[in-house]
C-alpha positions as CSV (number, residue, x, y, z in Angstrom):
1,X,-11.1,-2.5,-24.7
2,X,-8.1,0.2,-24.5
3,X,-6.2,1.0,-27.5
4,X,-3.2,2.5,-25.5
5,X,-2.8,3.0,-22.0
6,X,-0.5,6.1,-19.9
7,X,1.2,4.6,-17.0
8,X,1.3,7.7,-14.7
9,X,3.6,6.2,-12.2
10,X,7.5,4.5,-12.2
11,X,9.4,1.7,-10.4
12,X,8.2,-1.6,-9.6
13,X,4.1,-0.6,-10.3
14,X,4.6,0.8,-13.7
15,X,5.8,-2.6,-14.9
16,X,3.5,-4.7,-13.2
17,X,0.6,-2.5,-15.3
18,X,2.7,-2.6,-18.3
19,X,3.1,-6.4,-18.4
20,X,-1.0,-6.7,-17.8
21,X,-0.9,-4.3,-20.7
22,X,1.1,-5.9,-22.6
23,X,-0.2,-9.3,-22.2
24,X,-4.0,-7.5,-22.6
25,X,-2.3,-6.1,-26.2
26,X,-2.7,-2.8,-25.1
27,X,0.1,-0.5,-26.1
28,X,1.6,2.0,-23.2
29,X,2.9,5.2,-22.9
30,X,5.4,5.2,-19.9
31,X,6.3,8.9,-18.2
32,X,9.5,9.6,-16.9
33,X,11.5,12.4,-14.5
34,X,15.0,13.4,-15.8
35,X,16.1,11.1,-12.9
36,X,14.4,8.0,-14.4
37,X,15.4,8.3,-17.9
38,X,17.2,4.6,-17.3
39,X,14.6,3.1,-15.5
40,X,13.2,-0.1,-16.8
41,X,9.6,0.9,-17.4
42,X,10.8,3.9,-19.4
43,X,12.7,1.1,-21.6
44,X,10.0,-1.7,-21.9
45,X,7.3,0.3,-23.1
46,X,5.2,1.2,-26.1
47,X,6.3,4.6,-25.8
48,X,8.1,6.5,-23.0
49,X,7.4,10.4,-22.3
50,X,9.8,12.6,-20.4
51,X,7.6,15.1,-17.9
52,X,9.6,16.8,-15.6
53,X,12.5,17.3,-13.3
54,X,13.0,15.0,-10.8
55,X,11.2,16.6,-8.4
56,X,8.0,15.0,-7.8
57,X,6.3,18.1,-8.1
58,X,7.5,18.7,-11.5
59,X,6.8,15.8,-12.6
60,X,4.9,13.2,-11.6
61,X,2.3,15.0,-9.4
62,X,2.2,17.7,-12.7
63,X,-1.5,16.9,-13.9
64,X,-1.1,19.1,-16.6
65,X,2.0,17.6,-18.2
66,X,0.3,14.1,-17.4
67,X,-2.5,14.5,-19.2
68,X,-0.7,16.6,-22.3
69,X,1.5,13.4,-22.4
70,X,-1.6,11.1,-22.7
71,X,-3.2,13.6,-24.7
72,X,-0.4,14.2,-27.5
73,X,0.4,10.0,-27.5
74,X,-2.9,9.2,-28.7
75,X,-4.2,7.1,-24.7
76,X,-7.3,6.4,-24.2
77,X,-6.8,5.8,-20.7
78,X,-4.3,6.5,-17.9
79,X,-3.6,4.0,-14.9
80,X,-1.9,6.0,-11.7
81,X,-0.6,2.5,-9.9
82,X,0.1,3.2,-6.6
83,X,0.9,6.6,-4.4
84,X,1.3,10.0,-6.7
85,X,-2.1,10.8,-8.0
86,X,-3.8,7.6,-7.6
87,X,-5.8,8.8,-4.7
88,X,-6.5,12.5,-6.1
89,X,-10.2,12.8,-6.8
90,X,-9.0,16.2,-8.6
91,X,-7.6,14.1,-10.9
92,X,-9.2,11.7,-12.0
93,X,-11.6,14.4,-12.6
94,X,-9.5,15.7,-15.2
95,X,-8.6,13.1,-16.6
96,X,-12.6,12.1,-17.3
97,X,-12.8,16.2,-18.5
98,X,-9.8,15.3,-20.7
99,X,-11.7,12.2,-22.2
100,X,-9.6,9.7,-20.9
101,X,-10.7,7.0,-18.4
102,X,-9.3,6.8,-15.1
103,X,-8.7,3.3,-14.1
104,X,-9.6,3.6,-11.1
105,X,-12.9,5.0,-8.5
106,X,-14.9,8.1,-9.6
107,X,-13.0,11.5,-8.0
108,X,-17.0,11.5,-6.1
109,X,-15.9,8.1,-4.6
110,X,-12.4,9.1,-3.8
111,X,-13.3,12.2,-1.6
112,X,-15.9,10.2,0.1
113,X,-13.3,7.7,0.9
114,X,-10.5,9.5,0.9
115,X,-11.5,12.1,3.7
116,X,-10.5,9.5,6.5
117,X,-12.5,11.3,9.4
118,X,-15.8,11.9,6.3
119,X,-15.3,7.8,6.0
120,X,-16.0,6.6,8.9
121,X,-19.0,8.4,9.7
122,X,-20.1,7.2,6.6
123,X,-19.3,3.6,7.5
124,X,-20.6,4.0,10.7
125,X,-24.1,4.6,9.3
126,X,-23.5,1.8,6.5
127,X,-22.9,-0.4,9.8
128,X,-19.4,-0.9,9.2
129,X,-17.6,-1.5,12.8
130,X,-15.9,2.2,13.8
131,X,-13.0,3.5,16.8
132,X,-15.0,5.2,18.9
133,X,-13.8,9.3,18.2
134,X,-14.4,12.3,17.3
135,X,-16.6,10.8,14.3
136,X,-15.3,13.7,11.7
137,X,-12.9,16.4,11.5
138,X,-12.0,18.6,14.7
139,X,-11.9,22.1,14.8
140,X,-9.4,22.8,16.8
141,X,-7.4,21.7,19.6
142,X,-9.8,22.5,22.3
143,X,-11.9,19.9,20.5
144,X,-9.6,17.3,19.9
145,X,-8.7,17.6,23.9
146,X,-12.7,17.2,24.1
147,X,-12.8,14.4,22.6
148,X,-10.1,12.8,23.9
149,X,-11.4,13.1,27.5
150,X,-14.2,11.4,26.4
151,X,-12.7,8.3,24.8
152,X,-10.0,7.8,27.3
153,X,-6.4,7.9,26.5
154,X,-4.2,6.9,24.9
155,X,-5.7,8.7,21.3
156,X,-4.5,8.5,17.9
157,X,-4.7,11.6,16.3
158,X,-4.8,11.4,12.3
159,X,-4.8,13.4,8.9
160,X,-8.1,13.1,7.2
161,X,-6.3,13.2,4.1
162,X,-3.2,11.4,4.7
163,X,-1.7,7.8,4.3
164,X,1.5,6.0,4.6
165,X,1.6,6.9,8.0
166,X,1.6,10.9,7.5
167,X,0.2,12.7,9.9
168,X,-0.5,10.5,12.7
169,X,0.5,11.1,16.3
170,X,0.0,9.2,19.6
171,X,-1.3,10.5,22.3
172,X,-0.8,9.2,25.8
173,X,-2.0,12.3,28.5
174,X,-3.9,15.2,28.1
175,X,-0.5,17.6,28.7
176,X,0.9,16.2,25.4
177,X,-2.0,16.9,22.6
178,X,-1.7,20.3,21.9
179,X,2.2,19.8,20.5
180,X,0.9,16.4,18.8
181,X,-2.3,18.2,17.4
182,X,0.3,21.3,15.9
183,X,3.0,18.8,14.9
184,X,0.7,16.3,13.0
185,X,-1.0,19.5,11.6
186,X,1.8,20.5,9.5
187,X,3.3,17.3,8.3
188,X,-0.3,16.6,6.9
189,X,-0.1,20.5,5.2
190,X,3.5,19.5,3.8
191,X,2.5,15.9,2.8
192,X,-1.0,16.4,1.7
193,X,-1.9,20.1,1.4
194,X,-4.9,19.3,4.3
195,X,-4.1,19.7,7.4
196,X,-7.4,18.4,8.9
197,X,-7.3,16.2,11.4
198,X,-9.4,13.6,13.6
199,X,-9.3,11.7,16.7
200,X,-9.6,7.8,17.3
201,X,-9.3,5.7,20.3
202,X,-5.9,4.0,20.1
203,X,-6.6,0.1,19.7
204,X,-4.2,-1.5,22.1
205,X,-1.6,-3.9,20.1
206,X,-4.1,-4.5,17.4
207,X,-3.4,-6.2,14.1
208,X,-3.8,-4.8,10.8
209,X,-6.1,-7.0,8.5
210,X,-6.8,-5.5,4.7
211,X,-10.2,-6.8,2.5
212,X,-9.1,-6.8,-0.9
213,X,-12.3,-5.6,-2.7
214,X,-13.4,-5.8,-6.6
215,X,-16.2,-3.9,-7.6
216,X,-17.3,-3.0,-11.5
217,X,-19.8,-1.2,-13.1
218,X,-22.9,-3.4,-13.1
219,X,-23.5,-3.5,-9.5
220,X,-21.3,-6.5,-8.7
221,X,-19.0,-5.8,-5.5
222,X,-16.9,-8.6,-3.9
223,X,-13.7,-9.1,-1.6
224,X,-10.5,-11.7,-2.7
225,X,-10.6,-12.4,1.1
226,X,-7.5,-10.8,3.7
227,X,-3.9,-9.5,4.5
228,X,-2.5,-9.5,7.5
229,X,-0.7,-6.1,7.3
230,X,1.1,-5.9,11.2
231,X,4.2,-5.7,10.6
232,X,5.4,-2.6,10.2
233,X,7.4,0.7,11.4
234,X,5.7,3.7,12.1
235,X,2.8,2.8,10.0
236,X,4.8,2.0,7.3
237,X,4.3,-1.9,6.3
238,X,7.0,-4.2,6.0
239,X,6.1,-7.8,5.7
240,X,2.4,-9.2,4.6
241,X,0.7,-12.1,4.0
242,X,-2.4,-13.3,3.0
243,X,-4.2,-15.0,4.1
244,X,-4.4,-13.5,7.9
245,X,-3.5,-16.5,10.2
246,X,-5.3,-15.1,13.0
247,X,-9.0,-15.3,11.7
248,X,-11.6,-17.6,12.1
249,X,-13.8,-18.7,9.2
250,X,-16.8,-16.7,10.8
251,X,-14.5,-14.0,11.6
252,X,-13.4,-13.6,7.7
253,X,-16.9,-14.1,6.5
254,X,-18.0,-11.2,8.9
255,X,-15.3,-8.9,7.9
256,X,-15.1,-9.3,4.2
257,X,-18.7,-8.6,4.4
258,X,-18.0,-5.5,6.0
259,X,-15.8,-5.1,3.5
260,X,-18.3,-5.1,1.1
261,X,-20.8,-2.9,2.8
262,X,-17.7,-0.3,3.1
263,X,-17.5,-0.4,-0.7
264,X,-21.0,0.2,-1.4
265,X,-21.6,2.7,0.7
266,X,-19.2,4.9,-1.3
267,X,-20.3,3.5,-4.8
268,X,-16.9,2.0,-5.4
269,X,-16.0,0.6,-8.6
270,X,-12.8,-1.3,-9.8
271,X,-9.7,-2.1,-7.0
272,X,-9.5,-1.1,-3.4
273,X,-8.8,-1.6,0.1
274,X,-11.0,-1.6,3.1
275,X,-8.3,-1.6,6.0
276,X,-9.4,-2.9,9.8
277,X,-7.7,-3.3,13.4
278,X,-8.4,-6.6,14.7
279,X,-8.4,-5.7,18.6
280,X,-7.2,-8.5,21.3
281,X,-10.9,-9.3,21.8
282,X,-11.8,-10.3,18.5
283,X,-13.6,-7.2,17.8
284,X,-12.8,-5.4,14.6
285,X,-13.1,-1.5,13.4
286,X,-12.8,0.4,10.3
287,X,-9.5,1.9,9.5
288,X,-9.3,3.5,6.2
289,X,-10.3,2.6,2.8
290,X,-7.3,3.0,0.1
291,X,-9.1,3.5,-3.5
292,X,-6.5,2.4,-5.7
293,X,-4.1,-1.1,-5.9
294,X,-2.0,-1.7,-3.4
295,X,1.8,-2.5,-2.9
296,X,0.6,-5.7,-1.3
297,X,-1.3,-6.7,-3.8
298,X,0.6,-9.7,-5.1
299,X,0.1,-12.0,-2.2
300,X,-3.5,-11.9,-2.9
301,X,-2.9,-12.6,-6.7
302,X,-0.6,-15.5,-5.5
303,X,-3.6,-17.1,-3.0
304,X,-6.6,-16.7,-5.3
305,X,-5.0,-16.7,-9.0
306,X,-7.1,-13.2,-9.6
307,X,-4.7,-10.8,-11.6
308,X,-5.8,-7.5,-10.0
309,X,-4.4,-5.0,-12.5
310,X,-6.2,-7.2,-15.5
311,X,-9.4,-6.8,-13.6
312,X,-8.8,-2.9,-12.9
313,X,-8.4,-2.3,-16.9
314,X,-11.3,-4.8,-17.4
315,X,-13.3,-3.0,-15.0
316,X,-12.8,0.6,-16.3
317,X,-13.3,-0.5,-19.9
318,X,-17.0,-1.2,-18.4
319,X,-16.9,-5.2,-18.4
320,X,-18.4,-7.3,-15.9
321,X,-16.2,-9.0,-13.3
322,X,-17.2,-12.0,-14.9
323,X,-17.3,-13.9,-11.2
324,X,-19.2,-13.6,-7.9
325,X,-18.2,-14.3,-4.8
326,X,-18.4,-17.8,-4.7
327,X,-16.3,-18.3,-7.3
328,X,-13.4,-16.6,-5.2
329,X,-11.2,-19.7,-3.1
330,X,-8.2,-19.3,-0.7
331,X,-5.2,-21.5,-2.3
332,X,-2.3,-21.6,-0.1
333,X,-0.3,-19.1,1.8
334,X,1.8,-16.3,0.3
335,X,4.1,-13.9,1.9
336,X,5.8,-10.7,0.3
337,X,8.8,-8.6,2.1
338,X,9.4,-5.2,1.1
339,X,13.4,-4.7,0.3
340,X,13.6,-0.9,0.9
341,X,17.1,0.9,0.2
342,X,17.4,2.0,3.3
343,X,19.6,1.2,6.9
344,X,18.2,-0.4,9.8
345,X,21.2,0.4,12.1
346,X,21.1,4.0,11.0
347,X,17.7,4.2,12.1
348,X,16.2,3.4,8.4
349,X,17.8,6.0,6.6
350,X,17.6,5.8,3.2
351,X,20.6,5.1,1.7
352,X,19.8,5.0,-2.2
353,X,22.5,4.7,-4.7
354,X,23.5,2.9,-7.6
355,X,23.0,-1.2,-8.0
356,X,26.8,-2.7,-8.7
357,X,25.0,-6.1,-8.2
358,X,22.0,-7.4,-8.4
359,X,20.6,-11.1,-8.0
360,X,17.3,-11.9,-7.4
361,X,16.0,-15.6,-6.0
362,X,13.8,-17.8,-8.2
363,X,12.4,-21.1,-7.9
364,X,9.1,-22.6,-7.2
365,X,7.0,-20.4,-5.8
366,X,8.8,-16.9,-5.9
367,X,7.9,-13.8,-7.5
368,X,10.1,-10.4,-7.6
369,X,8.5,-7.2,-8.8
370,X,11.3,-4.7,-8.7
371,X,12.6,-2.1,-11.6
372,X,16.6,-3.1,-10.1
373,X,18.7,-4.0,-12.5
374,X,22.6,-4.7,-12.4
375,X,24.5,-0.5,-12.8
376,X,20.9,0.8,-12.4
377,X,20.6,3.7,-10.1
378,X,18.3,4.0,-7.2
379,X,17.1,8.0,-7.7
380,X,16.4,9.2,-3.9
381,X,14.1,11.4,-4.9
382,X,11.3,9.6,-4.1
383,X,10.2,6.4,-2.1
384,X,13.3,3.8,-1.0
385,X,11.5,0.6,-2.5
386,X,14.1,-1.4,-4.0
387,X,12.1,-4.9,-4.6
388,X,9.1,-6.4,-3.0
389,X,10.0,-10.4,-2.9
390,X,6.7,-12.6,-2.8
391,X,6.5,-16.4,-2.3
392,X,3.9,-18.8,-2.3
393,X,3.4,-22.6,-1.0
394,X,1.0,-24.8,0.0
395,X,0.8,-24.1,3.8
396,X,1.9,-20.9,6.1
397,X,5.2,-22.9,7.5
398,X,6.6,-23.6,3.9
399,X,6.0,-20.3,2.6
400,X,8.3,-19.0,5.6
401,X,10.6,-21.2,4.6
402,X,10.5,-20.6,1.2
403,X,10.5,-16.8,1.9
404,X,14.0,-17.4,4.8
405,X,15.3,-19.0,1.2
406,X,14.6,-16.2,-1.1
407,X,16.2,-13.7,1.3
408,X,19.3,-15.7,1.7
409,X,19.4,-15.8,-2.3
410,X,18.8,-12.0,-2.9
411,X,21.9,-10.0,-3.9
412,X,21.7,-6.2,-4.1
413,X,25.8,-4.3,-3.7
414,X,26.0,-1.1,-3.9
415,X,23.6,0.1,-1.2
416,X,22.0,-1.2,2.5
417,X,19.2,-3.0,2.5
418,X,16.2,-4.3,5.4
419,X,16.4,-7.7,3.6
420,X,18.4,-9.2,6.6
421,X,15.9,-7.2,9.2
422,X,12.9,-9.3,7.0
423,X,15.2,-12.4,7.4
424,X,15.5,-12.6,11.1
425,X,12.0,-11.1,11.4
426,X,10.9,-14.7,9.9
427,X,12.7,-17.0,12.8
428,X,11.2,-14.7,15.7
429,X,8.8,-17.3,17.5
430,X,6.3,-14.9,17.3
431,X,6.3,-14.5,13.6
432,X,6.1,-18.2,13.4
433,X,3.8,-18.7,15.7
434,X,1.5,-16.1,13.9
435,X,0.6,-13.8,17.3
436,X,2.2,-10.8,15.7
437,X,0.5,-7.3,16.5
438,X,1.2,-3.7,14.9
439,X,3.4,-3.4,18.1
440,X,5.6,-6.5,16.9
441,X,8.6,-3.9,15.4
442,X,8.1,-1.7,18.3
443,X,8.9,-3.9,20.7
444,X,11.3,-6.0,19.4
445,X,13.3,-4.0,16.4
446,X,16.4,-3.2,18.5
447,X,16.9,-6.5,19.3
448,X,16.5,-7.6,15.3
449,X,18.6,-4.8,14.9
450,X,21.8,-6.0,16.9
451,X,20.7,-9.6,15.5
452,X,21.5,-7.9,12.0
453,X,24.7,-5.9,12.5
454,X,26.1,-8.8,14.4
455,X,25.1,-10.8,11.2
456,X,26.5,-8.2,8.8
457,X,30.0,-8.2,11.2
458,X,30.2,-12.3,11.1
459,X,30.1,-12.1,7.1
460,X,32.7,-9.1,6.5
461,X,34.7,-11.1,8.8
462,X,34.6,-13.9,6.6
């Protein structure tokens, strides 16, 4: 097992692999931008390393001063958590080159995941369920209009590199790809230095279900069962739960063994996500395959009592999984909302700043992984997570309730929230009723949003 472990991330997923450390006995070096020197993760470690200026660049996308870091404090291992370099197959290259263990896939498994459109050919062949498209990168727009004609319309045109909803344009008529082709060109070039794109048929209000896969190094590959990922804005996820309310038991079984296919055929080891669209007519299709732990990660730990970043360390430090598939049960229904520091009414602008106040919910049931504290400050600098607050309970109902609860509990002053967008979000009938699709927000967020500021209005009146 690890001796001493670099955490090369911050906020909320440093600490979660910091407390796995630290309950594993494994010591940890946390890094830090000049803009985090307060955070909490910098204060709860082993050891804490400044890297950089705050901007990302400088710091924590610096592989150099990354690896010095780990280097010069004696790790035997670095953990990238989420986002950052998690998903760079350069390096965890380097880091292997360096002598430390990347806890995480091989950089040979990354790029073979990691190139969306190089993906799903390759799950196409491993018989994994693909959008009919341009089945790998397009040359040029000519080709993408090609294709396009082919498929039918609308089309979804995406980065082959990107994620979080980079790089990704709709396209509804043959007169409007060449400005979406150029546009989603150069937000993939600023985001992810790759501006290669391809082209998918756009899956008409699908939902977004996630296999949660484990896979070590002694040929043992599994999946802790589904998310239901659909709602979200522009891509970007906002509420989850697990398990997905919509699927069958044959329908699960199928998928999660799809799941596992997906992961093979790229020689995956240790946590990852194999992403599907669930279409209307029960059919489902290959997505993208994220090779690193989620944000959304929780709500599986919560249903199957698996803790994901204990397994990831185990994994890298070449144990067993220690379980098969079998082994692996569904146990109640758990539900996480993202609290992002950012302004619904304003159009979601982040709005960071400096925590005055800060109370989080407890109870049966709930779980808060957040780096707030009470005077802490919110860099904006980087990504507007705030909190992510997860609940648990026996069936899907009480978990809504227990999450409506939380919500009402939760006390950040100092900046705006979504919290009171995720609290009306979970009394929309079709929420409770469970027939939410990707196009849920879409359709109904200016509606939540007037719900909200009349909400907000009624209690400064107060």
């Amino acid at each position: 097992m690890f001796r001493r472990i670099l955490i090369a991330n911050r906020g909320e997923i440093a600490l979660r692999v910091l407390r796995a450390c630290r309950e594993m006995e494994i010591e940890t070096v946390a890094v830090y931008s000049t803009a985090d020197a307060d955070a909490l993760h910098v204060q709860l470690a082993t050891r804490s390393v400044c890297i950089g200026p705050p901007k990302a660049a400088d710091s924590y996308l610096n592989q150099a001063a990354l690896l010095t870091a780990a280097k010069a404090t004696g790790c035997d291992a670095v953990h990238p958590g989420y986002g950052f370099l998690s998903e760079n197959a350069d390096f965890a290259d380097a880091c292997a080159a360096a002598g430390l263990k990347f806890i995480g896939p091989s950089g040979d498994s990354i790029r073979k995941a990691g190139s969306k459109a190089a993906a799903c050919a390759l799950m196409s062949a491993a018989g994994v369920p693909t959008v009919p498209g341009s089945g790998g990168p397009l040359a040029d727009v000519d080709a993408a209009l090609k294709v396009a004609g082919q498929v039918g319309y609308p089309v979804l045109l995406k980065a082959s590199a990107g994620g979080g909803g980079r790089g990704i344009r709709k396209v509804e008529a043959p007169e409007e790809l060449p400005a979406a082709f150029h546009e989603a060109v150069a937000e993939a070039m600023a985001c992810f230095g790759d501006g290669t794109m391809y082209l998918e048929k756009f899956v008409v209000n699908p939902r977004h279900i996630e296999f949660q896969i484990l896979a070590d190094s002694h040929g043992n590959t599994i999946h802790l069962f589904d998310r239901d990922c659909s709602i979200q804005r522009r891509n970007q996820k906002l509420i989850e739960e697990a398990p997905a309310r919509c699927l069958t038991p044959e329908l699960r079984r199928e998928m999660g063994e799809a799941a596992v296919r997906a992961a093979r055929a790229v020689g995956y080891e240790n946590a990852g996500t194999v992403e599907f669209l669930l279409a209307e007519d029960g059919r489902f299709y290959f997505c993208e395959m994220n090779t690193r732990i989620q944000v959304e990660h929780g709500i599986t730990e919560l249903v199957t009592g698996v803790d994901l970043v204990r397994q990831q360390i185990r994994i890298a430090a070449g144990l067993s999984l220690g379980f098969a598939q079998e082994d692996v049960t569904l146990n109640g229904h758990a539900i996480e909302c993202r609290v992002n520091a950012e302004d619904p009414a304003a159009d979601f602008r982040p709005c960071p700043g400096t925590a005055a106040f800060v109370h989080f919910p407890g109870g049966m049931g709930v779980r808060i992984d957040s780096g707030l504290y009470s005077g802490y400050t919110l860099p904006p600098y980087y990504d507007s997570l705030a909190a992510k607050v997860l609940v648990h309970a026996p069936t899907r109902l009480e978990a809504i309730r227990r999450m409506r609860r939380s919500l009402e509990e939760l006390t950040i002053e100092g900046f705006a929230t979504n919290a009171g967008l995720s609290h009306l979000i979970l009394y929309h009938p079709d929420f409770v009723r469970g027939t939410c699709t990707t196009a849920f927000l879409e359709n109904h967020l200016q509606e939540l949003v007037d719900w909200d500021r009349k909400a907000v209005e009624s209690e400064a009146a107060k």
